[in-house]
Backbone as CSV, one residue per row, in Angstrom:
resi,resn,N_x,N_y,N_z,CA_x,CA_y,CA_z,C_x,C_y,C_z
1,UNK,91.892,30.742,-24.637,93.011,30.529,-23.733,92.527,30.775,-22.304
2,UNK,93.308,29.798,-21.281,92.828,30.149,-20.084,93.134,31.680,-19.918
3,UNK,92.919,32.216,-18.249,92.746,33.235,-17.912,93.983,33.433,-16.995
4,UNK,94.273,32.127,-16.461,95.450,31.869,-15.762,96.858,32.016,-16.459
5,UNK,96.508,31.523,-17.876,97.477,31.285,-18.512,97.709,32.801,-19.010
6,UNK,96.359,33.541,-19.600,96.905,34.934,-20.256,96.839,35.785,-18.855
7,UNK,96.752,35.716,-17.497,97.337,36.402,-16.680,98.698,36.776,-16.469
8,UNK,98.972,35.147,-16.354,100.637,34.747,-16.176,101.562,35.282,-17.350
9,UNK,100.977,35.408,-18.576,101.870,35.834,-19.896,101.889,37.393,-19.751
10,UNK,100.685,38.213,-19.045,100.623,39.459,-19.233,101.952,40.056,-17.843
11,UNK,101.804,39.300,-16.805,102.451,39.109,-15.826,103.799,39.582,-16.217
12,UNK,104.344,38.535,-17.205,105.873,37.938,-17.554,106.241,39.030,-18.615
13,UNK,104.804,39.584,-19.429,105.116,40.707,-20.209,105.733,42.124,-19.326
14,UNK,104.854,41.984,-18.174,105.203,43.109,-17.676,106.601,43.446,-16.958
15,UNK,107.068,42.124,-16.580,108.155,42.057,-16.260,109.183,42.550,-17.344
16,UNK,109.111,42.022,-18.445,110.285,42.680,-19.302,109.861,43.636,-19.660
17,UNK,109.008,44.266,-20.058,108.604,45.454,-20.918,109.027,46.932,-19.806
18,UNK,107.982,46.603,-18.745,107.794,47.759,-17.999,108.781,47.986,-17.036
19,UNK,109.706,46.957,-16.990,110.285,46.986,-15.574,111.840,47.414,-16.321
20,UNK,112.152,48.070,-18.101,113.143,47.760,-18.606,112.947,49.783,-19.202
21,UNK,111.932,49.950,-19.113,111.129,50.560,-20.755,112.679,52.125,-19.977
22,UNK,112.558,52.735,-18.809,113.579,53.550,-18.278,115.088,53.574,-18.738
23,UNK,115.611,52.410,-19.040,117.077,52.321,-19.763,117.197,52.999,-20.957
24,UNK,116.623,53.054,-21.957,116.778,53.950,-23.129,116.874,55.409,-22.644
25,UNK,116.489,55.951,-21.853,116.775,57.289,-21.375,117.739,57.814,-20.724
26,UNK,118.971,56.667,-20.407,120.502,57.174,-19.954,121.367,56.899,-21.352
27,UNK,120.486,56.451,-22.463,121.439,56.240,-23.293,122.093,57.913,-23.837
28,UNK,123.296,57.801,-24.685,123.867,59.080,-25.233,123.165,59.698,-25.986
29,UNK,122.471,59.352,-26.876,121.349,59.873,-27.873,120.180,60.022,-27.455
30,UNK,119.893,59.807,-25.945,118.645,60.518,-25.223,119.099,61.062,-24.772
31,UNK,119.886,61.297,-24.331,121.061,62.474,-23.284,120.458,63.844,-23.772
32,UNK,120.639,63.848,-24.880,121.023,64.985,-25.997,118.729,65.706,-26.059
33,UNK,118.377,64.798,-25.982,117.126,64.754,-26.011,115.868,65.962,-24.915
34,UNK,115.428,66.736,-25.476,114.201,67.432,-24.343,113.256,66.274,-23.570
35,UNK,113.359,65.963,-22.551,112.288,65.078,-22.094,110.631,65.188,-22.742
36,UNK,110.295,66.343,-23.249,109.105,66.409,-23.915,109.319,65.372,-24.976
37,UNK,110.530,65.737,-25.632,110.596,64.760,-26.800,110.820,63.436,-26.823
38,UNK,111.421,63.212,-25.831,111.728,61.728,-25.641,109.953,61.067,-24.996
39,UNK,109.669,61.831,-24.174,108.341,61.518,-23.948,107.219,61.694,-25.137
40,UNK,107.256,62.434,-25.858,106.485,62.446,-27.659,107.037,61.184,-28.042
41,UNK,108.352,60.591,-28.430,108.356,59.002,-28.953,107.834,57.717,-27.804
42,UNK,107.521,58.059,-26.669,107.315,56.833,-25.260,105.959,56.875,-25.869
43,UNK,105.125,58.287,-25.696,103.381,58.344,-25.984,102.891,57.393,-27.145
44,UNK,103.941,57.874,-28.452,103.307,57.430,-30.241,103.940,55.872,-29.776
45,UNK,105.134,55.938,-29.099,104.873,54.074,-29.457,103.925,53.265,-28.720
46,UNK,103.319,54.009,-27.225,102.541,53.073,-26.472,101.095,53.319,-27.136
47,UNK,100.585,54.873,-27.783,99.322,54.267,-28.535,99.086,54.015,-30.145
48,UNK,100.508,53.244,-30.383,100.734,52.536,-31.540,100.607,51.043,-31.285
49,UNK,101.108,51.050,-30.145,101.219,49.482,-29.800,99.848,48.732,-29.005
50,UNK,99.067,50.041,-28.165,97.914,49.561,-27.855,96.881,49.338,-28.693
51,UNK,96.690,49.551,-29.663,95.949,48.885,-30.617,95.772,47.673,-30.699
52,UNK,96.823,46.697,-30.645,96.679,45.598,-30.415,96.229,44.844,-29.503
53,UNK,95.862,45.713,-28.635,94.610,45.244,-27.470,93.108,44.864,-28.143
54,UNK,93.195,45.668,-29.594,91.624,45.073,-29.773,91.713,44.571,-30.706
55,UNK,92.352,43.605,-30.446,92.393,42.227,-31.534,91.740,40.988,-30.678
56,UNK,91.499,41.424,-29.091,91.106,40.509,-28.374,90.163,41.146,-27.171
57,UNK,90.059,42.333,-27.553,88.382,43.747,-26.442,88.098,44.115,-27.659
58,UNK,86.870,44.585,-27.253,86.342,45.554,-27.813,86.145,46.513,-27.671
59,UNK,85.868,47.689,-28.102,86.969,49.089,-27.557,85.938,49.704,-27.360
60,UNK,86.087,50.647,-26.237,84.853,51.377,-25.351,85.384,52.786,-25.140
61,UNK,85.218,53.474,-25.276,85.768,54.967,-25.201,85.400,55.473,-23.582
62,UNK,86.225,56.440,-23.253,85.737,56.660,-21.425,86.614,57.861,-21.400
63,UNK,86.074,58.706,-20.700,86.905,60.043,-20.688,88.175,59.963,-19.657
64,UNK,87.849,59.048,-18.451,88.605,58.264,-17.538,90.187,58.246,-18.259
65,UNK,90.002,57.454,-19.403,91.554,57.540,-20.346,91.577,58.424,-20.689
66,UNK,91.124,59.449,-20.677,92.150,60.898,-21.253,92.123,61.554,-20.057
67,UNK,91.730,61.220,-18.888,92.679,61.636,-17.461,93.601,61.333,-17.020
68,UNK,93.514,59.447,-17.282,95.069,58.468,-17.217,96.090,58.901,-17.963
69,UNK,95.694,59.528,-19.471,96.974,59.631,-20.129,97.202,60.610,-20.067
70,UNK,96.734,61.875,-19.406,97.568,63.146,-19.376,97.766,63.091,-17.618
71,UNK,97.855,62.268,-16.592,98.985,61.602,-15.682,99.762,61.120,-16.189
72,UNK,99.783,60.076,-17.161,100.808,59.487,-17.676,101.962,60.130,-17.921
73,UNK,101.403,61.419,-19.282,102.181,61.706,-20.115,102.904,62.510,-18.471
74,UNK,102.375,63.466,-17.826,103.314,64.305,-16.945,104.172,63.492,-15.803
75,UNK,103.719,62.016,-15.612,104.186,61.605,-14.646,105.313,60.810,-15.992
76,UNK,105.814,60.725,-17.137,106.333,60.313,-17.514,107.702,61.410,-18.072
77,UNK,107.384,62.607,-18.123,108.201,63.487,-18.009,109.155,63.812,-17.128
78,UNK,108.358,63.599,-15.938,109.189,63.467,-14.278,110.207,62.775,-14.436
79,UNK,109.288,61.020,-14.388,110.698,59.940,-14.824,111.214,60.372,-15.577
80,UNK,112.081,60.855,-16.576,112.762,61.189,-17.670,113.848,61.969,-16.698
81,UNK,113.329,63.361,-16.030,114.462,63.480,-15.236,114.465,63.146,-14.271
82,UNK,114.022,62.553,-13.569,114.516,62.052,-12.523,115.202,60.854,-12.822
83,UNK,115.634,60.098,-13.652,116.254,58.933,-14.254,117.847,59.921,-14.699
84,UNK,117.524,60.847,-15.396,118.633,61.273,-15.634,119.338,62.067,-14.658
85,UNK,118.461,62.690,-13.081,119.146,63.273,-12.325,119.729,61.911,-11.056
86,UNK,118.659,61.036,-10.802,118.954,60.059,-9.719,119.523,58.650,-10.298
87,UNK,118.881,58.268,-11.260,119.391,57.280,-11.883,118.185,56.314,-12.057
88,UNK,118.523,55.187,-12.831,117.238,54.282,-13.054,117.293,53.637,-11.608
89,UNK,117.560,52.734,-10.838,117.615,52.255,-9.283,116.792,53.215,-8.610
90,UNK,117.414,54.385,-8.464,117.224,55.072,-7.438,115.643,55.551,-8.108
91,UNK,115.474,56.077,-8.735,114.347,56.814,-9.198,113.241,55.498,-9.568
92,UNK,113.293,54.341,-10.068,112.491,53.722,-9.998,111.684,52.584,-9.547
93,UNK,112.733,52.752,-8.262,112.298,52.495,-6.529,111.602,53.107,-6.020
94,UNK,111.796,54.667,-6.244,111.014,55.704,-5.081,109.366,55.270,-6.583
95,UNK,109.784,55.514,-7.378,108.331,55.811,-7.918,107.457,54.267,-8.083
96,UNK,107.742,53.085,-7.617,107.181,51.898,-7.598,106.504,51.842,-6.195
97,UNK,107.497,52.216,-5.389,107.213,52.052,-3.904,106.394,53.343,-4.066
98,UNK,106.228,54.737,-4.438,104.928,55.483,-3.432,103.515,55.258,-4.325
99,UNK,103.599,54.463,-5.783,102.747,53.753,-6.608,102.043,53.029,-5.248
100,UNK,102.878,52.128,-4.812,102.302,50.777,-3.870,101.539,51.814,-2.745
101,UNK,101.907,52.147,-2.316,101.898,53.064,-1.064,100.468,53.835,-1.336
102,UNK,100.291,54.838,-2.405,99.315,55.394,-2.716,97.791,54.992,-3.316
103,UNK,98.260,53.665,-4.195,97.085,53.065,-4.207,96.670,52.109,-3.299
């Protein structure tokens, strides 16, 4: 497949996936939820689902990712409350925009 083409699909993925994944965390049954825990089911489904990256890489180990994912995991705790204290808008504006800003 082109490169253009699996850019544009990863693109369009990211649009729904990532730009959505925050709504489950105002629901009532996350309400009720420890952000650790709700963040323990975000972690097991994203390295359940990344697997399926090497159906098309080949997988290289780097200590680099176990620096990314323990940012992740704490910068994903944050969002959790800050979604539930500011709201999804508000909170995932400020954290897109100082993303842009910082890198």
């Amino acid at each position: 497949m082109d490169e253009i083409v699996l850019g544009t699909l990863a693109a369009i993925g990211s649009l729904l996936f990532f730009g959505s994944y925050a709504v489950p965390i105002k629901m009532p049954a996350a309400l009720s939820l420890d952000p650790f825990v709700f963040q323990t089911y975000k972690s097991t489904t994203c390295f359940l689902t990344s697997w399926l990256v090497l159906l098309y890489t080949p997988f290289k180990f780097t200590w680099w990712g176990i620096l990314g994912a323990l940012i992740w995991v704490t910068n994903g705790v944050l969002a959790i409350v800050a979604v539930r204290w500011a709201g999804i808008g508000v909170s995932q504006s400020l954290w897109s925009g100082l993303s842009c800003k910082i890198e």
